[in-house]
PDB file of N, CA, C and O in Angstrom, chain B, residues numbered from 101:
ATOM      1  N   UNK B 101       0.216  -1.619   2.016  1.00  0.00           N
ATOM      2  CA  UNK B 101       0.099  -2.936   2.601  1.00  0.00           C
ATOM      3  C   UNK B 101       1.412  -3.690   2.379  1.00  0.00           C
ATOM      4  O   UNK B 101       2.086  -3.549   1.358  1.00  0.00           O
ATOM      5  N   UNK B 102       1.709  -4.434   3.310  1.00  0.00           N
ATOM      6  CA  UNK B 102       3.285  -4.885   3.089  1.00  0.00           C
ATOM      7  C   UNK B 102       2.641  -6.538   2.785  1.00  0.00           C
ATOM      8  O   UNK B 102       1.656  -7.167   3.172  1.00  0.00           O
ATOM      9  N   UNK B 103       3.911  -6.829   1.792  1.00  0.00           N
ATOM     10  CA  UNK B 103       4.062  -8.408   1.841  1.00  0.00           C
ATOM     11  C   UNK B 103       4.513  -9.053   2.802  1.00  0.00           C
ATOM     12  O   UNK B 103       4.983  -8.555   3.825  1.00  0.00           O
ATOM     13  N   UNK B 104       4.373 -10.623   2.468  1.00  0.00           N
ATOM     14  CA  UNK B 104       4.844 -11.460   3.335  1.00  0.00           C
ATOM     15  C   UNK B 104       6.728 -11.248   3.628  1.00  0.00           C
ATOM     16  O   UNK B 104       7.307 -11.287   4.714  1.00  0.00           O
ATOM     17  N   UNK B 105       7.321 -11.028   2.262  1.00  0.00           N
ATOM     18  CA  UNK B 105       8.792 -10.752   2.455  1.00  0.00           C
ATOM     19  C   UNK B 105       9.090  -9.628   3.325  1.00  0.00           C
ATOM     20  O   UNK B 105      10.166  -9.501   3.911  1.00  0.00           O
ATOM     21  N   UNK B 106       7.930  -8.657   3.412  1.00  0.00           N
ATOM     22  CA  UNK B 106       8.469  -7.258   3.592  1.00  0.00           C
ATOM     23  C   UNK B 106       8.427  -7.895   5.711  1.00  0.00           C
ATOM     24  O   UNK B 106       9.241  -7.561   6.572  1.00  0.00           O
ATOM     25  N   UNK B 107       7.380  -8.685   5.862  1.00  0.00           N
ATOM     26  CA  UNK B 107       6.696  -9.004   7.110  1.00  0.00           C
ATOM     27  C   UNK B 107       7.787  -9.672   8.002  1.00  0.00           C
ATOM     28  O   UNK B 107       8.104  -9.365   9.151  1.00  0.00           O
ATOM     29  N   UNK B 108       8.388 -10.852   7.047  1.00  0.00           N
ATOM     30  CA  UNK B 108       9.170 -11.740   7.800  1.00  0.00           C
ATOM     31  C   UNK B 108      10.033 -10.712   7.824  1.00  0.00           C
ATOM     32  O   UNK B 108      10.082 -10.133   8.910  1.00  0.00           O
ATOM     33  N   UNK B 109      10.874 -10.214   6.800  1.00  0.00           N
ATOM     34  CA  UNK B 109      12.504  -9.566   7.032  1.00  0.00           C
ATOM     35  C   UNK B 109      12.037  -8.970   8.160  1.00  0.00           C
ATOM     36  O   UNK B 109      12.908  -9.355   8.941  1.00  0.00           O
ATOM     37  N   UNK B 110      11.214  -8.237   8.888  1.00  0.00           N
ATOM     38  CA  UNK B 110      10.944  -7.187   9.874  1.00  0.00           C
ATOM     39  C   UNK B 110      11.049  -8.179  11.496  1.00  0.00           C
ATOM     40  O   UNK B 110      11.734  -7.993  12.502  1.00  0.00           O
ATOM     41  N   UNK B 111      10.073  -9.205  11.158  1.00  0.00           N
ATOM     42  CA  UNK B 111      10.669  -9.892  12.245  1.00  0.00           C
ATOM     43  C   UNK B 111      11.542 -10.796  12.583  1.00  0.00           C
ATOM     44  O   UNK B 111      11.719 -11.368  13.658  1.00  0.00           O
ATOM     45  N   UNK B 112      12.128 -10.888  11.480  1.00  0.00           N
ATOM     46  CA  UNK B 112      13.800 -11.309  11.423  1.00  0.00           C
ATOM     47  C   UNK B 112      14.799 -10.580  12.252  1.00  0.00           C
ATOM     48  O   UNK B 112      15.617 -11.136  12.986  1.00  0.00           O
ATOM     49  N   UNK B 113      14.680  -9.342  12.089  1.00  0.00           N
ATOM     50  CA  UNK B 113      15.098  -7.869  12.848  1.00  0.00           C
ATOM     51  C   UNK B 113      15.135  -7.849  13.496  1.00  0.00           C
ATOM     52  O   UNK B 113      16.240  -7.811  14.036  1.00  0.00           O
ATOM     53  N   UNK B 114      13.654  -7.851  14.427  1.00  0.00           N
ATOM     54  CA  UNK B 114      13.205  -7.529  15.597  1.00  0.00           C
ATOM     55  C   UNK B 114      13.845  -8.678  16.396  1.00  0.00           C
ATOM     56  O   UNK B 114      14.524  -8.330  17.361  1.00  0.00           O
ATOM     57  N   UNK B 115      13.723 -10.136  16.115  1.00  0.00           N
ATOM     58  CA  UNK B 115      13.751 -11.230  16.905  1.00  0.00           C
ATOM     59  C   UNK B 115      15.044 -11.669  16.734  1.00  0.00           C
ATOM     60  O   UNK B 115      15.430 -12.560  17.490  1.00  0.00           O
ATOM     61  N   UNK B 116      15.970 -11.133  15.706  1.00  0.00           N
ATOM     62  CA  UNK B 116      17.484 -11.488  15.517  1.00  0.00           C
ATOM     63  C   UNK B 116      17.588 -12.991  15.256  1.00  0.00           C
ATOM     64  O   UNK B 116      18.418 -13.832  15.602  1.00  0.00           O
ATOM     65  N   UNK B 117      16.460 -13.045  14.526  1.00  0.00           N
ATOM     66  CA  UNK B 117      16.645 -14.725  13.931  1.00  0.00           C
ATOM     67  C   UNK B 117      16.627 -15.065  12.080  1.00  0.00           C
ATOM     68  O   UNK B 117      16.394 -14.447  11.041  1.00  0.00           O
ATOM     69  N   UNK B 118      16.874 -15.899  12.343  1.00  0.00           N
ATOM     70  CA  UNK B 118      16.811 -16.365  10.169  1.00  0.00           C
ATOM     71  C   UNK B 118      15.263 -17.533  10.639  1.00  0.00           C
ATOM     72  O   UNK B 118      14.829 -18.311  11.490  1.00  0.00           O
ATOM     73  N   UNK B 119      15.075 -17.101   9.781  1.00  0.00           N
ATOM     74  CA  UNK B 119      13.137 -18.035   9.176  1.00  0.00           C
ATOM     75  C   UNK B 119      13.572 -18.547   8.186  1.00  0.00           C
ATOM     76  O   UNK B 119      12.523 -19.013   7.740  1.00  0.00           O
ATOM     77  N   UNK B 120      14.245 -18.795   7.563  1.00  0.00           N
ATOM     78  CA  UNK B 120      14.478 -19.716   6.297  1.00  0.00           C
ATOM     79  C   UNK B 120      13.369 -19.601   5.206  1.00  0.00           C
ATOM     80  O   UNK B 120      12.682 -18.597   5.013  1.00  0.00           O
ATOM     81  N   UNK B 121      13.297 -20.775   4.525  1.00  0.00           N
ATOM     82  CA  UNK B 121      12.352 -20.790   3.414  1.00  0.00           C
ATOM     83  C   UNK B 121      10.921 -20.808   3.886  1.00  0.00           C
ATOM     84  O   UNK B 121      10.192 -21.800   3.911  1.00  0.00           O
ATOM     85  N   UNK B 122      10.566 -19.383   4.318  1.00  0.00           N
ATOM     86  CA  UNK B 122       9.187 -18.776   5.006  1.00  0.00           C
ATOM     87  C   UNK B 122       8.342 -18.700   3.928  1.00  0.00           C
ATOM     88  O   UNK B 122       7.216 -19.050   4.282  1.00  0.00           O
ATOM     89  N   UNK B 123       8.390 -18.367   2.656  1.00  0.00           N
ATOM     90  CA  UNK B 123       7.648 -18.558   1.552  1.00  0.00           C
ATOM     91  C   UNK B 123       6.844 -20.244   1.235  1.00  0.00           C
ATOM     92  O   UNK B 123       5.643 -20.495   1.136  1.00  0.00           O
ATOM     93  N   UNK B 124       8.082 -21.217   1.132  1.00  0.00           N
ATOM     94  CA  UNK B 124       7.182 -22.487   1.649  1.00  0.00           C
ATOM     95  C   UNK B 124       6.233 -22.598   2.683  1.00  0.00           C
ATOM     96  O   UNK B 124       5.086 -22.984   2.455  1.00  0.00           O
ATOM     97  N   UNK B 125       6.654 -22.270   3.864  1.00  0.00           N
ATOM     98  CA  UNK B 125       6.035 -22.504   5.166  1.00  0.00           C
ATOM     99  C   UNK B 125       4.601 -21.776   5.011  1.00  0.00           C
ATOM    100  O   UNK B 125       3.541 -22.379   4.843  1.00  0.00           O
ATOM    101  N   UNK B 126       4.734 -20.539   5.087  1.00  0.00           N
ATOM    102  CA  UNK B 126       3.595 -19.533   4.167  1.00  0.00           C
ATOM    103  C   UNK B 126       2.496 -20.986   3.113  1.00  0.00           C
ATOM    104  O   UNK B 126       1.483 -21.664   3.281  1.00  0.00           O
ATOM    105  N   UNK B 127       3.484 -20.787   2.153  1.00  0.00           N
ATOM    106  CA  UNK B 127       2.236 -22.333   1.032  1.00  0.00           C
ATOM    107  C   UNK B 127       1.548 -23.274   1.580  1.00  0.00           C
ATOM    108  O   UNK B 127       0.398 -23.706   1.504  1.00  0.00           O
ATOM    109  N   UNK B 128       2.788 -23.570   2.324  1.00  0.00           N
ATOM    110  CA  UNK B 128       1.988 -24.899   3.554  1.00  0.00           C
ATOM    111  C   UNK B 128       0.672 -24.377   4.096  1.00  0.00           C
ATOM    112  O   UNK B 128      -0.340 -25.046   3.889  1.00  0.00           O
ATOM    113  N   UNK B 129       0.591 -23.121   4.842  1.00  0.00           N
ATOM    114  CA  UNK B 129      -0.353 -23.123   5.486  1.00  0.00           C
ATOM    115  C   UNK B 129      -1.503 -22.459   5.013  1.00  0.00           C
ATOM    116  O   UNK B 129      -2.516 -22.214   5.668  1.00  0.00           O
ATOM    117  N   UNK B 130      -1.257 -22.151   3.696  1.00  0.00           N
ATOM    118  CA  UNK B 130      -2.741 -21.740   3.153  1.00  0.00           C
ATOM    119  C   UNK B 130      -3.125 -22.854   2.559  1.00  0.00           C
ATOM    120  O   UNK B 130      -4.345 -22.912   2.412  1.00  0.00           O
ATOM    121  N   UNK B 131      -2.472 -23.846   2.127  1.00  0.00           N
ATOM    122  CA  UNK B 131      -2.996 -25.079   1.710  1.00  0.00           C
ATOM    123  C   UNK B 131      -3.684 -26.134   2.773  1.00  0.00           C
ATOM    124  O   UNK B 131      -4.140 -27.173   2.296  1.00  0.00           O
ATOM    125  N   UNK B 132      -3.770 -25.933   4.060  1.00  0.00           N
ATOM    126  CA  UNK B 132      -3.902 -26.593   5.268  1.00  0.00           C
ATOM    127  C   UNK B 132      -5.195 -26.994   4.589  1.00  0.00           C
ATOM    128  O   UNK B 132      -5.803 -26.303   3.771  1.00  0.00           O
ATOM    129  N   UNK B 133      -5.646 -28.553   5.158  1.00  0.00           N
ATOM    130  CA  UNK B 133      -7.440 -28.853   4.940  1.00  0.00           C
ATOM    131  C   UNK B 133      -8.080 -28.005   6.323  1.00  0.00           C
ATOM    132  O   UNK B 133      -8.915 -27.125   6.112  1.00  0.00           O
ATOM    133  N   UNK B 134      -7.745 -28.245   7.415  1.00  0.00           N
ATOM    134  CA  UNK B 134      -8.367 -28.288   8.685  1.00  0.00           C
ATOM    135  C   UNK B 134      -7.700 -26.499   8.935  1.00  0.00           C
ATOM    136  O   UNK B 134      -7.442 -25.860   7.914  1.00  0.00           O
ATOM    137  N   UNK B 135      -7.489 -25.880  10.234  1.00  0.00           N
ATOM    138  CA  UNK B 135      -7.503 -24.359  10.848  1.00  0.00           C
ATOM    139  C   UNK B 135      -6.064 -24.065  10.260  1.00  0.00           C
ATOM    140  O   UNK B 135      -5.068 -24.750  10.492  1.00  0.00           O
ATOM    141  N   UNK B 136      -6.113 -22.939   9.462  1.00  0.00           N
ATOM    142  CA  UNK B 136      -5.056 -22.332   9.059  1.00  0.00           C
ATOM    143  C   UNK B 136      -4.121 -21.722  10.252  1.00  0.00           C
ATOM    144  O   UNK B 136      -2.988 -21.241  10.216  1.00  0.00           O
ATOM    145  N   UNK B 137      -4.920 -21.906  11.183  1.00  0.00           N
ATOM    146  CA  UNK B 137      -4.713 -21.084  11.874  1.00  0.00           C
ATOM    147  C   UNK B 137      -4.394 -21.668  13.266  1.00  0.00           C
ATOM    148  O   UNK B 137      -4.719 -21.069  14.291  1.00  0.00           O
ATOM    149  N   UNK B 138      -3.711 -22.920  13.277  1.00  0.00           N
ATOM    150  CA  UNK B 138      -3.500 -23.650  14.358  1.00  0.00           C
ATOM    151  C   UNK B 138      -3.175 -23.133  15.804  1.00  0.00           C
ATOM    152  O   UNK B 138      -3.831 -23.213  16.843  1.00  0.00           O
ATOM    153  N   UNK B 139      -2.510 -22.832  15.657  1.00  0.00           N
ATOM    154  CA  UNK B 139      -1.169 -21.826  16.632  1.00  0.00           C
ATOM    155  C   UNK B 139      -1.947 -20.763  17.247  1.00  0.00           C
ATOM    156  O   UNK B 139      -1.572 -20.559  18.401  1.00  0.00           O
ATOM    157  N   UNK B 140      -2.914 -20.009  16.865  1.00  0.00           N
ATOM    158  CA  UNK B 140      -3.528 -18.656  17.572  1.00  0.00           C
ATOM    159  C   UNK B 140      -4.619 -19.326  17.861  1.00  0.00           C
ATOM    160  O   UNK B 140      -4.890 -19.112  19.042  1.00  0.00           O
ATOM    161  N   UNK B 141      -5.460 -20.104  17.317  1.00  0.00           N
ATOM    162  CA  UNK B 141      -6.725 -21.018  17.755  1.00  0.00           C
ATOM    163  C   UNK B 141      -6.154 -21.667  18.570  1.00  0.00           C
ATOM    164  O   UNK B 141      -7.033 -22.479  18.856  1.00  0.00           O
ATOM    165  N   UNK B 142      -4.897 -22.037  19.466  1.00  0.00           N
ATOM    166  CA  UNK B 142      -4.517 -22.779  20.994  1.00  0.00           C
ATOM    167  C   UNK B 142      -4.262 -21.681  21.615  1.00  0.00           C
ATOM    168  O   UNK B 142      -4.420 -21.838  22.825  1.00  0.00           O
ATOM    169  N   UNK B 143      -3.914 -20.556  21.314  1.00  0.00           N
ATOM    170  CA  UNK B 143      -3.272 -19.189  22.399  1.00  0.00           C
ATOM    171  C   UNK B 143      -5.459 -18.744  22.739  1.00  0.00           C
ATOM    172  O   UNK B 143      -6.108 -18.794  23.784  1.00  0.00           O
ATOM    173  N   UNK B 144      -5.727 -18.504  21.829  1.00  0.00           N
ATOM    174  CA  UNK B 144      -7.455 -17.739  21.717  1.00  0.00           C
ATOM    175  C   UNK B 144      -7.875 -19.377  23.076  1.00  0.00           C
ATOM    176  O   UNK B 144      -8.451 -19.126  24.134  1.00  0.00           O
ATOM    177  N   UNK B 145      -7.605 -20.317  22.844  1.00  0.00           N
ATOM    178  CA  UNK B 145      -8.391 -21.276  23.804  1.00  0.00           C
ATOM    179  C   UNK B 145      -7.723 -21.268  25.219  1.00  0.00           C
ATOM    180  O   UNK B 145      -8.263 -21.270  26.325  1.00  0.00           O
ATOM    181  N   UNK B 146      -6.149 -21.256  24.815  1.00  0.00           N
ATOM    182  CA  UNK B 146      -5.706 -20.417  26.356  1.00  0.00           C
ATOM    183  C   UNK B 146      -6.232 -19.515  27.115  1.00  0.00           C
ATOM    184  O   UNK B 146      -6.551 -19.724  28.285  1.00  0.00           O
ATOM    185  N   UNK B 147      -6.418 -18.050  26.304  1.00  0.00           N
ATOM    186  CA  UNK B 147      -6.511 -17.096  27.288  1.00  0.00           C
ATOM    187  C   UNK B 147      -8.103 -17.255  27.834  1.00  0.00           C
ATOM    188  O   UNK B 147      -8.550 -16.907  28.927  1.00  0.00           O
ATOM    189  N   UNK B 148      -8.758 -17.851  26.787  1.00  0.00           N
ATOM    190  CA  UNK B 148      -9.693 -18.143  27.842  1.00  0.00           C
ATOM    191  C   UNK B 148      -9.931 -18.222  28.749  1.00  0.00           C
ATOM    192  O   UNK B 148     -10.325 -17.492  29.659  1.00  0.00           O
ATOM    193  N   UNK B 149      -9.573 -19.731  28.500  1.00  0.00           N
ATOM    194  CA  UNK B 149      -9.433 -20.718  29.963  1.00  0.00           C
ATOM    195  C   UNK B 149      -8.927 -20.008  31.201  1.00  0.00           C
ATOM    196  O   UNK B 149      -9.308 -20.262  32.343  1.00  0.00           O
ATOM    197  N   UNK B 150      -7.723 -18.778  30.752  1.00  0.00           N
ATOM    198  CA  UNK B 150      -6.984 -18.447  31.782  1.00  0.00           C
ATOM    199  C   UNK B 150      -8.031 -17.237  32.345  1.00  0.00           C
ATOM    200  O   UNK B 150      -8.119 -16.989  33.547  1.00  0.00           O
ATOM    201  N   UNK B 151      -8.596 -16.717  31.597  1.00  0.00           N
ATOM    202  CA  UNK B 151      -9.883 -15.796  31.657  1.00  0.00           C
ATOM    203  C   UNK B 151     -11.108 -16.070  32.816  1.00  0.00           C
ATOM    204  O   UNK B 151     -11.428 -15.397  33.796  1.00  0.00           O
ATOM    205  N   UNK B 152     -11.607 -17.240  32.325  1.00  0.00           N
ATOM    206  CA  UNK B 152     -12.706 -17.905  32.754  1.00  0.00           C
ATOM    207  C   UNK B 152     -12.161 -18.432  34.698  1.00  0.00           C
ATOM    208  O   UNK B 152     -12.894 -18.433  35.687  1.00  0.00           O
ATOM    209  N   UNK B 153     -10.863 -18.761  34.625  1.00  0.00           N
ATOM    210  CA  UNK B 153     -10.247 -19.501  35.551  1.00  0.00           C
ATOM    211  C   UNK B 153     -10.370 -18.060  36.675  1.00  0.00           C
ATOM    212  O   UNK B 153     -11.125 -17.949  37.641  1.00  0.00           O
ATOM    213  N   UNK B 154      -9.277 -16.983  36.117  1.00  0.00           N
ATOM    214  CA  UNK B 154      -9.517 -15.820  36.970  1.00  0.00           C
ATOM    215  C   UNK B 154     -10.865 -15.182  37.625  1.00  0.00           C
ATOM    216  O   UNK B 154     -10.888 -14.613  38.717  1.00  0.00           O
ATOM    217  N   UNK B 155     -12.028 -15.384  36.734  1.00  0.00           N
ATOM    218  CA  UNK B 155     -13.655 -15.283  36.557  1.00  0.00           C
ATOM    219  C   UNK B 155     -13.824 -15.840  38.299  1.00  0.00           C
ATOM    220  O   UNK B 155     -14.155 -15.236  39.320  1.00  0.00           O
ATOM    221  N   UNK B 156     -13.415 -17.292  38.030  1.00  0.00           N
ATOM    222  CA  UNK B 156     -14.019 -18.238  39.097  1.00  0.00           C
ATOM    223  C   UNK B 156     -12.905 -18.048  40.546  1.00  0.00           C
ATOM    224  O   UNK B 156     -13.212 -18.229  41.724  1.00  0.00           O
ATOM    225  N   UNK B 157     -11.944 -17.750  40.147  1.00  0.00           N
ATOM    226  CA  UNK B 157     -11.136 -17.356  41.462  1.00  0.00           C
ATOM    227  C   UNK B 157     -11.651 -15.979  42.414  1.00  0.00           C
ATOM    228  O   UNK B 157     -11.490 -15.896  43.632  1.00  0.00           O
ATOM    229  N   UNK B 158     -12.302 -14.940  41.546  1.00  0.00           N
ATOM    230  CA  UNK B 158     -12.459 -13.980  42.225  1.00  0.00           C
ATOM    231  C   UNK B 158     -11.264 -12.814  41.863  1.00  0.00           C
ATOM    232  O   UNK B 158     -11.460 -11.644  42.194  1.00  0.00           O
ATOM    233  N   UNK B 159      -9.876 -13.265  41.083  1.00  0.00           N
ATOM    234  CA  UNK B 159      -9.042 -12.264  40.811  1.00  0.00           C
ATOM    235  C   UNK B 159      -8.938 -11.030  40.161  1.00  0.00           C
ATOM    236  O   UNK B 159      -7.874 -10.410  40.179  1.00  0.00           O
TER     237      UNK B 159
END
């Protein structure tokens, strides 16, 4: 099982970017009161919608 260090350096790589102090950011969000999980709980309500939308078009 890989860590969080092992996780970011990889998509540091892949995406040819610096994440900076990702270990904070990481703290931040397990400490969240409300959805840890902000960011994929708006993509999961997207594809829905985009789901449901295609549903009703007939596509």
């Amino acid at each position: 099982m890989a860590d969080i260090r092992q996780i970011i350096s990889a998509l540091e790589g892949i995406f040819k970017i610096q994440l900076g102090d990702f270990y904070r950011v990481f703290l931040n969000i397990r400490i969240r009161q409300s959805s840890r999980t902000t960011f994929m709980d708006e993509l999961k309500e997207k594809l829905i919608e985009r789901m449901d939308e295609t549903d009703l078009n007939g596509r």
